[in-house]
N, C-alpha and C positions, 0 to 999 in steps of 0.2 A: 804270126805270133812272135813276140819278141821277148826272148832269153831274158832272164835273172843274169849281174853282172856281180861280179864279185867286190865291184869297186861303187854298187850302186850303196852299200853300205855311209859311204861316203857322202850322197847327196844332202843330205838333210845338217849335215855340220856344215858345208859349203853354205847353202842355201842361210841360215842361222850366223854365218860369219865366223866360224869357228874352226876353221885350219888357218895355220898359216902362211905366208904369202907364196913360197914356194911352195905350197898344196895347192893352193887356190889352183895357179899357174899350172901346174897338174893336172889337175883336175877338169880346168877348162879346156886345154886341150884332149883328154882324153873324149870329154863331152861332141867333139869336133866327129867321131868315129863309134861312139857307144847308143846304138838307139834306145838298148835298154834303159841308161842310164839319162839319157834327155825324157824317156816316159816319167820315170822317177822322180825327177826334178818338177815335172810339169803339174804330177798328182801331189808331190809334196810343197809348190811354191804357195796355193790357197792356207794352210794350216800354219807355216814359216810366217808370211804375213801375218796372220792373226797374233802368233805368240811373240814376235818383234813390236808389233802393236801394243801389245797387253804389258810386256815389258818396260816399253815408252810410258806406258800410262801409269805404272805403278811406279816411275821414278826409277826403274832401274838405269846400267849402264846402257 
């Protein structure tokens, strides 16, 4: 079973492109050691794409 991370809060602004660059670089490494937070990433990369999608397609940034 794999832990709740305090830092999985984080995944989905990552993912979304929404820290910046010295997060990112954070965070990525932190990714390197948190399996929690690579589960997190993996259930939340499906839904990231849809709404970076839908974004693009509405003309946003």
């Amino acid at each position: 079973m794999v832990r709740k991370c305090s830092h999985a809060i984080v995944a989905a602004v990552y993912l979304l492109g929404g820290l910046p660059d010295a997060e990112v670089e954070a965070f990525a490494r932190h990714l390197d050691g948190c399996p929690a937070c690579r589960v997190e990433i993996e259930e939340l990369a499906p839904v990231a794409r849809l709404l970076l999608a839908s974004r693009s397609h509405l003309g946003g940034p």
